[in-house]
Structures are given as C-alpha cells and as structure tokens.
KOLGU-4560 file (N, C-alpha, C; in nm, 3 decimals, padded with zeros to 5 digits):
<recs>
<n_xx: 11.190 n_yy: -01.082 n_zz: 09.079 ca_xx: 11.292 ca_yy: -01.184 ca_zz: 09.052 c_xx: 11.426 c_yy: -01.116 c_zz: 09.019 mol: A seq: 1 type: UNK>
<n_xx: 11.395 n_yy: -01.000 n_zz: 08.919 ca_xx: 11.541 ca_yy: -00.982 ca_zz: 08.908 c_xx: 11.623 c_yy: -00.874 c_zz: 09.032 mol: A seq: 2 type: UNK>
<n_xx: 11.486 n_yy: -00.817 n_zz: 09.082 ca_xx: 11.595 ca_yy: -00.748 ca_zz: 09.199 c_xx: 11.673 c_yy: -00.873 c_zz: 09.319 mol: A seq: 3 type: UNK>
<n_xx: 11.586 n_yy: -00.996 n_zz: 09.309 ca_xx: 11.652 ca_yy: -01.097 ca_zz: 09.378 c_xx: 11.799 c_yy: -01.130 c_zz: 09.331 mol: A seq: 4 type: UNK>
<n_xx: 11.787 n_yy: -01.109 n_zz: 09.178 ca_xx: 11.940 ca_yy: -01.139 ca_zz: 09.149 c_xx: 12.040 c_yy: -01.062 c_zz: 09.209 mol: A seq: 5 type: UNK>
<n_xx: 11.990 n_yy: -00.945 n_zz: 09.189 ca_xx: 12.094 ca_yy: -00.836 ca_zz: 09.149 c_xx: 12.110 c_yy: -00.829 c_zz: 09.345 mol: A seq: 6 type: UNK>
<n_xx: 12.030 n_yy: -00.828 n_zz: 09.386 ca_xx: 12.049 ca_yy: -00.872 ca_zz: 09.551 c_xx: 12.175 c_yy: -00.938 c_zz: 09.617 mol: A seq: 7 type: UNK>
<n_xx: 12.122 n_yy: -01.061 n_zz: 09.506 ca_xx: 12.280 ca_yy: -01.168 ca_zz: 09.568 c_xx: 12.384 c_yy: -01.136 c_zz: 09.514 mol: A seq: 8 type: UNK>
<n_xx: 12.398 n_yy: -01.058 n_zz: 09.359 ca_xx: 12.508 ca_yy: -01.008 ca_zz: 09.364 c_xx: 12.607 c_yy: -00.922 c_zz: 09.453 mol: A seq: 9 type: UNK>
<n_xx: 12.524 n_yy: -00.829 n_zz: 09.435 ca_xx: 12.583 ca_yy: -00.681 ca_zz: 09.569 c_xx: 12.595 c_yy: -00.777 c_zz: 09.659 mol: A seq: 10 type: UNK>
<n_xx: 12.535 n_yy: -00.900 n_zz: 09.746 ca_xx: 12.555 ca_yy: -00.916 ca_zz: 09.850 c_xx: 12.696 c_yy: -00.970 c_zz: 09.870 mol: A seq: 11 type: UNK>
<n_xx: 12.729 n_yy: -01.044 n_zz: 09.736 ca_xx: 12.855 ca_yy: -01.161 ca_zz: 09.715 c_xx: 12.965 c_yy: -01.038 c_zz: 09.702 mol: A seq: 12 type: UNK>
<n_xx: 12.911 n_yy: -00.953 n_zz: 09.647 ca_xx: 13.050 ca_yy: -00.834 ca_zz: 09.649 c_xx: 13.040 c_yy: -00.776 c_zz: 09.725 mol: A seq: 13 type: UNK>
<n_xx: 13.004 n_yy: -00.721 n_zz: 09.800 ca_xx: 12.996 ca_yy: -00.695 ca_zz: 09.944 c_xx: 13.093 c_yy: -00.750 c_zz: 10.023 mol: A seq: 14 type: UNK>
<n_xx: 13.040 n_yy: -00.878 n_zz: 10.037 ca_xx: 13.125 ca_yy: -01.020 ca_zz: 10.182 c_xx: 13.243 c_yy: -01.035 c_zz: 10.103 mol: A seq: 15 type: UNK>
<n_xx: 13.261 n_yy: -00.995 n_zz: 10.004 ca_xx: 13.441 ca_yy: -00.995 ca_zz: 09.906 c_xx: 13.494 c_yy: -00.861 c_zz: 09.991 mol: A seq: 16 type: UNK>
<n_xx: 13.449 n_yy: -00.755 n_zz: 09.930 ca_xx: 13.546 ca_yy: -00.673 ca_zz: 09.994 c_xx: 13.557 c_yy: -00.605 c_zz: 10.161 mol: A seq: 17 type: UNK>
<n_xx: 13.445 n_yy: -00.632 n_zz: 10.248 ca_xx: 13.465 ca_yy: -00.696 ca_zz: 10.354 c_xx: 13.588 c_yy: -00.764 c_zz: 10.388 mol: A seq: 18 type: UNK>
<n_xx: 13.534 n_yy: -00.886 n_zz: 10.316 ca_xx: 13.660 ca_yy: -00.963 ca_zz: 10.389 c_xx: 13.849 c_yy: -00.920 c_zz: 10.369 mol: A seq: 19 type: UNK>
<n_xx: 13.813 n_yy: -00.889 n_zz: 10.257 ca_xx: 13.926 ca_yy: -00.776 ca_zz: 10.189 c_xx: 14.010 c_yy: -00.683 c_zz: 10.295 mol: A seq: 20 type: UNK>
<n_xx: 13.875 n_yy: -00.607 n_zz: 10.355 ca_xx: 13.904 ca_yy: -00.532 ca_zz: 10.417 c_xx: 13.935 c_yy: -00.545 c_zz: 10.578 mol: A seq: 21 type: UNK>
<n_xx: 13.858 n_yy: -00.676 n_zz: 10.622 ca_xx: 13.919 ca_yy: -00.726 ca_zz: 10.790 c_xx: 14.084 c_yy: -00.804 c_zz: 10.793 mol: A seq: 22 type: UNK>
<n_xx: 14.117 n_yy: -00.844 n_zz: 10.641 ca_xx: 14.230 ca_yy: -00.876 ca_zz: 10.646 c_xx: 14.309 c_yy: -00.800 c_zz: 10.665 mol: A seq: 23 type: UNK>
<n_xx: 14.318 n_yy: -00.689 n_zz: 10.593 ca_xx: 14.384 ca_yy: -00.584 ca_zz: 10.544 c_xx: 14.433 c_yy: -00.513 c_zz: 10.699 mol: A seq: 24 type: UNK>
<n_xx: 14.309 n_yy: -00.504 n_zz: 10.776 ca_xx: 14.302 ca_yy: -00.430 ca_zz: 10.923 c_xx: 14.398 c_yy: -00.591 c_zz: 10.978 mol: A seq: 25 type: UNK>
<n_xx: 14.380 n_yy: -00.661 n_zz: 10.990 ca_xx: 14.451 ca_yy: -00.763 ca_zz: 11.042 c_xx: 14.630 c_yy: -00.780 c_zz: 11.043 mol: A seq: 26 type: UNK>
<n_xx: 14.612 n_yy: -00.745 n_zz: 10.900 ca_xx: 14.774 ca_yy: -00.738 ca_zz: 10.882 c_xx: 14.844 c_yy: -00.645 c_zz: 10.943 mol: A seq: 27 type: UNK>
<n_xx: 14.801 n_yy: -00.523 n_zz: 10.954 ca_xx: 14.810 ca_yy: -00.406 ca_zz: 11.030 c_xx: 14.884 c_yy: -00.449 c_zz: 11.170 mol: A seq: 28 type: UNK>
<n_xx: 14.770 n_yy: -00.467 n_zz: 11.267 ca_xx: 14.785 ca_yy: -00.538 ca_zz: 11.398 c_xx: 14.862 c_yy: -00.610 c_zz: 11.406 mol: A seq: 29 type: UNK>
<n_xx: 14.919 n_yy: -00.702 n_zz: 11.304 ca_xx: 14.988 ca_yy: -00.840 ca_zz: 11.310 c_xx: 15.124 c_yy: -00.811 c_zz: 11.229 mol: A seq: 30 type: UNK>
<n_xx: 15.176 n_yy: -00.732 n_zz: 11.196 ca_xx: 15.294 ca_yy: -00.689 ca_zz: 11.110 c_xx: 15.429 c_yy: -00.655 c_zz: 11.260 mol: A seq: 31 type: UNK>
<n_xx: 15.533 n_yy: -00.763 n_zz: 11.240 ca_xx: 15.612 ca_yy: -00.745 ca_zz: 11.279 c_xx: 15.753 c_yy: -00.622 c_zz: 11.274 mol: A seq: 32 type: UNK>
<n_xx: 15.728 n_yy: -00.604 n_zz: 11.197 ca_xx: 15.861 ca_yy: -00.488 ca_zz: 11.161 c_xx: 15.797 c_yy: -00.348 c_zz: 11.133 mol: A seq: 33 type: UNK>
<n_xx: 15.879 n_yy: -00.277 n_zz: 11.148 ca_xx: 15.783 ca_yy: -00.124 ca_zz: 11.110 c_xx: 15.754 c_yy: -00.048 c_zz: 10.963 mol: A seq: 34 type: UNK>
<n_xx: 15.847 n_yy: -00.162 n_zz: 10.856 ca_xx: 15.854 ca_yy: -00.133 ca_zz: 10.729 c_xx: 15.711 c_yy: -00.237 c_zz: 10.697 mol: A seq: 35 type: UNK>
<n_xx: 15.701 n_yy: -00.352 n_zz: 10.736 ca_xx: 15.591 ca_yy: -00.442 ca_zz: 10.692 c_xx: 15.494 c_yy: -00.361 c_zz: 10.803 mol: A seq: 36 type: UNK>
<n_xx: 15.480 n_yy: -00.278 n_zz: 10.872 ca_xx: 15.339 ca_yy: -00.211 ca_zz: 10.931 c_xx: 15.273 c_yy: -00.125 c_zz: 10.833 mol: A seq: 37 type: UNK>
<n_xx: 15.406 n_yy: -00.036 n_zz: 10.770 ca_xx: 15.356 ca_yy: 00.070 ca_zz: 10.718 c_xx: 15.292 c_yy: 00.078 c_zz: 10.563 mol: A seq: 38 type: UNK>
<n_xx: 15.359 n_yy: -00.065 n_zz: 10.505 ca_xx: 15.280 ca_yy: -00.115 ca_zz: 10.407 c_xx: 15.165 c_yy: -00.155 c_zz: 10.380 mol: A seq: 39 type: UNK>
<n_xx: 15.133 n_yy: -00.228 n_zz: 10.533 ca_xx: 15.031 ca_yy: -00.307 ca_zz: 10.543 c_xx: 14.901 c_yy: -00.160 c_zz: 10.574 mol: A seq: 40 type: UNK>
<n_xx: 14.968 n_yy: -00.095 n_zz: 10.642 ca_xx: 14.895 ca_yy: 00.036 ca_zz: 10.705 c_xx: 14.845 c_yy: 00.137 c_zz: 10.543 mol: A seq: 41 type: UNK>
<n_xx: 14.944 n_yy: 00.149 n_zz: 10.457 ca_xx: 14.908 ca_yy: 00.198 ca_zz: 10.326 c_xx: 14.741 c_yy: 00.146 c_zz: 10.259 mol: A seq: 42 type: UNK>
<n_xx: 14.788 n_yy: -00.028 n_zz: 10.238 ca_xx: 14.695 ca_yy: -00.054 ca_zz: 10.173 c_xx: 14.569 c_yy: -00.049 c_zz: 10.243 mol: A seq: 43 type: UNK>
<n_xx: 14.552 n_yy: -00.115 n_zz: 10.426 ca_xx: 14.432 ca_yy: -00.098 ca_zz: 10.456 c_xx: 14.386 c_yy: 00.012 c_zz: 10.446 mol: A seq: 44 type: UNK>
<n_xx: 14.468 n_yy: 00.171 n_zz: 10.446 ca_xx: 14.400 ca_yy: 00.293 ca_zz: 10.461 c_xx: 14.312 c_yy: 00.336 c_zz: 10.294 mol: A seq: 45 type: UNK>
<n_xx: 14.369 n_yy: 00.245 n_zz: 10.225 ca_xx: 14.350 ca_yy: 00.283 ca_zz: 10.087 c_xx: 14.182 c_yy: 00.266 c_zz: 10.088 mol: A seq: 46 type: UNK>
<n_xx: 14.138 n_yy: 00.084 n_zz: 10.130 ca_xx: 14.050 ca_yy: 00.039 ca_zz: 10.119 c_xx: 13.948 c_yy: 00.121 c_zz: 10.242 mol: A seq: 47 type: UNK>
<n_xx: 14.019 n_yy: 00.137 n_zz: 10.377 ca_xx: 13.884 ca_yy: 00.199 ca_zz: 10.403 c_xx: 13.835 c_yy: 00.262 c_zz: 10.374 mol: A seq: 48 type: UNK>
<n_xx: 13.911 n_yy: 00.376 n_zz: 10.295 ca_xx: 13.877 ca_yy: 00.529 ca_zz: 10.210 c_xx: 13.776 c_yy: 00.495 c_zz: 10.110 mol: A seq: 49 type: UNK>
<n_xx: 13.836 n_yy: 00.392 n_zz: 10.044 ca_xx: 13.693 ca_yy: 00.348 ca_zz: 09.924 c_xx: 13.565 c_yy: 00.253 c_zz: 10.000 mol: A seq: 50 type: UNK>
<n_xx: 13.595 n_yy: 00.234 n_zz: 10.125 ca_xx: 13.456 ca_yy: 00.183 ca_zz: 10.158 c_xx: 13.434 c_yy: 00.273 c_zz: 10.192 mol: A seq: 51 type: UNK>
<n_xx: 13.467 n_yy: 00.376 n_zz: 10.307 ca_xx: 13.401 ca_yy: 00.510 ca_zz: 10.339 c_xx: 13.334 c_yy: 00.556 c_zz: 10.211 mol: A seq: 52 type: UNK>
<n_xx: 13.389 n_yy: 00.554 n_zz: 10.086 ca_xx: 13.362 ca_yy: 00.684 ca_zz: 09.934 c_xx: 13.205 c_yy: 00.607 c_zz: 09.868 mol: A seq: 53 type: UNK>
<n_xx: 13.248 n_yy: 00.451 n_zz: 09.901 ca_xx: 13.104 ca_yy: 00.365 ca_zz: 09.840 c_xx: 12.945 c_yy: 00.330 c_zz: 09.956 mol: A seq: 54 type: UNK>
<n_xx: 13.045 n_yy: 00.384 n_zz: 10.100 ca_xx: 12.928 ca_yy: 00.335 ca_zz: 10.136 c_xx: 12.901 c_yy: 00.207 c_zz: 10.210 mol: A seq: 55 type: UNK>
<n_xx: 13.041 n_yy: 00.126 n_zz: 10.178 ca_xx: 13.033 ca_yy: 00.003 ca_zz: 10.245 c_xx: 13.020 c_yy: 00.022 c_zz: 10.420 mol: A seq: 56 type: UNK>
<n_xx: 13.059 n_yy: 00.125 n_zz: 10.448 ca_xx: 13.093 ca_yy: 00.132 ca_zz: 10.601 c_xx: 13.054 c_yy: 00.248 c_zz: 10.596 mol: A seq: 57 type: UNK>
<n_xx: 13.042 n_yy: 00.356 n_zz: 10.708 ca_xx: 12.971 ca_yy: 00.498 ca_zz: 10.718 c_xx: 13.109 c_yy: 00.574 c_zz: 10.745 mol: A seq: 58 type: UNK>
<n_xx: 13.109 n_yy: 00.672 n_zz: 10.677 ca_xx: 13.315 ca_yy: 00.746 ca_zz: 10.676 c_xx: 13.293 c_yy: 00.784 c_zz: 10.830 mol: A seq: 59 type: UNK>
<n_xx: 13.177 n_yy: 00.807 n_zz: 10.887 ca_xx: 13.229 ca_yy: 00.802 ca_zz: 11.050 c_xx: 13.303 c_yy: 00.677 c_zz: 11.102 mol: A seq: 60 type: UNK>
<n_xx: 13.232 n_yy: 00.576 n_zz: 11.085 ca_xx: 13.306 ca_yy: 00.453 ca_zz: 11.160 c_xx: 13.470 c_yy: 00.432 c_zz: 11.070 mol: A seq: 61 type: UNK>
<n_xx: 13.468 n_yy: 00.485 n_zz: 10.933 ca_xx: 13.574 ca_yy: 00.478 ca_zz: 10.878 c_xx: 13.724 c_yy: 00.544 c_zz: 10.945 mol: A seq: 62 type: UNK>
<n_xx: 13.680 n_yy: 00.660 n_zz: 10.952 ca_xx: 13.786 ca_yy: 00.755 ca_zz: 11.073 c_xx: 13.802 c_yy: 00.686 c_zz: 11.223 mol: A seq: 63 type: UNK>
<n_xx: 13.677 n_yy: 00.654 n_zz: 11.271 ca_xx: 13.722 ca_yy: 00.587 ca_zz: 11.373 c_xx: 13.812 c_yy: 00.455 c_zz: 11.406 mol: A seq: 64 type: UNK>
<n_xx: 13.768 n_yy: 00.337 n_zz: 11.284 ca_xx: 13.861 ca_yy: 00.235 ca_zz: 11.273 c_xx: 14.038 c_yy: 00.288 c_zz: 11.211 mol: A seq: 65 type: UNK>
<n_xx: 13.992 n_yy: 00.435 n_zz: 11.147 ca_xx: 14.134 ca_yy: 00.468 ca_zz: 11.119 c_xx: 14.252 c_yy: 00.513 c_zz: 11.240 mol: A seq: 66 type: UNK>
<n_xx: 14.163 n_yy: 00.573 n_zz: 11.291 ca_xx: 14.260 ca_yy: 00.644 ca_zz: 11.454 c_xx: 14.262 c_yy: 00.554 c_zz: 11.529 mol: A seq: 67 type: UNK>
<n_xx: 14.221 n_yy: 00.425 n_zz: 11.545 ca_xx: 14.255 ca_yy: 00.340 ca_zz: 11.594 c_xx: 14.378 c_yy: 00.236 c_zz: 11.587 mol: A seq: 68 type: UNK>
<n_xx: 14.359 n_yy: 00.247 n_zz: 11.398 ca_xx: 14.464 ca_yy: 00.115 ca_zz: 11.418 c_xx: 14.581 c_yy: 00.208 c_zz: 11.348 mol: A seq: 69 type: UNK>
<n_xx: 14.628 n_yy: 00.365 n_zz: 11.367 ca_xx: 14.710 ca_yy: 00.428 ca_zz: 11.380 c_xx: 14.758 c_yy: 00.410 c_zz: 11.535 mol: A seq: 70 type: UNK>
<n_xx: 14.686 n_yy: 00.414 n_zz: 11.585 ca_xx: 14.733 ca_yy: 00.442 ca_zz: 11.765 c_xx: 14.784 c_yy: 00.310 c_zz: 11.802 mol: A seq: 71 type: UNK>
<n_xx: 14.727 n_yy: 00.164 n_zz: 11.731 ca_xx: 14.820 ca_yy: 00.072 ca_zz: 11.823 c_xx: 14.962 c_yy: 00.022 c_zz: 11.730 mol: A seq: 72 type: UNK>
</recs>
C-alpha cells in the first residue's frame, strides 16, 4: 500500500516536470526574436541538465534533444 502511494506521487511529479520541460523546449522553437530565443534557450537547457542529473530522461537523449533545438 504504501509503495502505491509513494508511486503516485513520483508519478504526479514526474508529469509536472515533464510538462515543465516540453514547454520549455516549445518556447524555444516558438520564440520570435533572438533575445526571447536565447532566454527561452537558457532556461530549457537548465531543465534538461537536471532531468539528464535526476534521471528523468537518459543524458543521452538529453544531448541529443540539446543539439537539436540548438541547430533550429
């Protein structure tokens, strides 16, 4: 029972910073000016680094979503 809890917790924080983090890549892509890119580009790089550091994502796919949304 209680690993059921503690389950849905991690899971609810999880799909938080997820979503955190597809925004973050979103704004990126979607930033009109090159001063609002590079902001937007700051913070998502911040967060993938700490999902790469926790685990949320594998720091391979982390580098890869990084050289990506450097290149467009």
């Amino acid at each position: 029972m209680k690993r059921h809890r503690t389950d849905a917790v991690k899971r609810m924080r999880n799909r938080m910073k997820m979503s955190r983090l597809r925004t973050a890549m979103r704004r990126v892509s979607e930033a009109s000016t090159p001063e609002e890119r590079e902001e937007a580009w700051r913070k998502a790089q911040s967060l993938l680094d700490k999902a790469g550091r926790t685990r949320l994502l594998h720091p391979n796919k982390v580098k890869r979503i990084k050289t990506s949304l450097a290149g467009s």
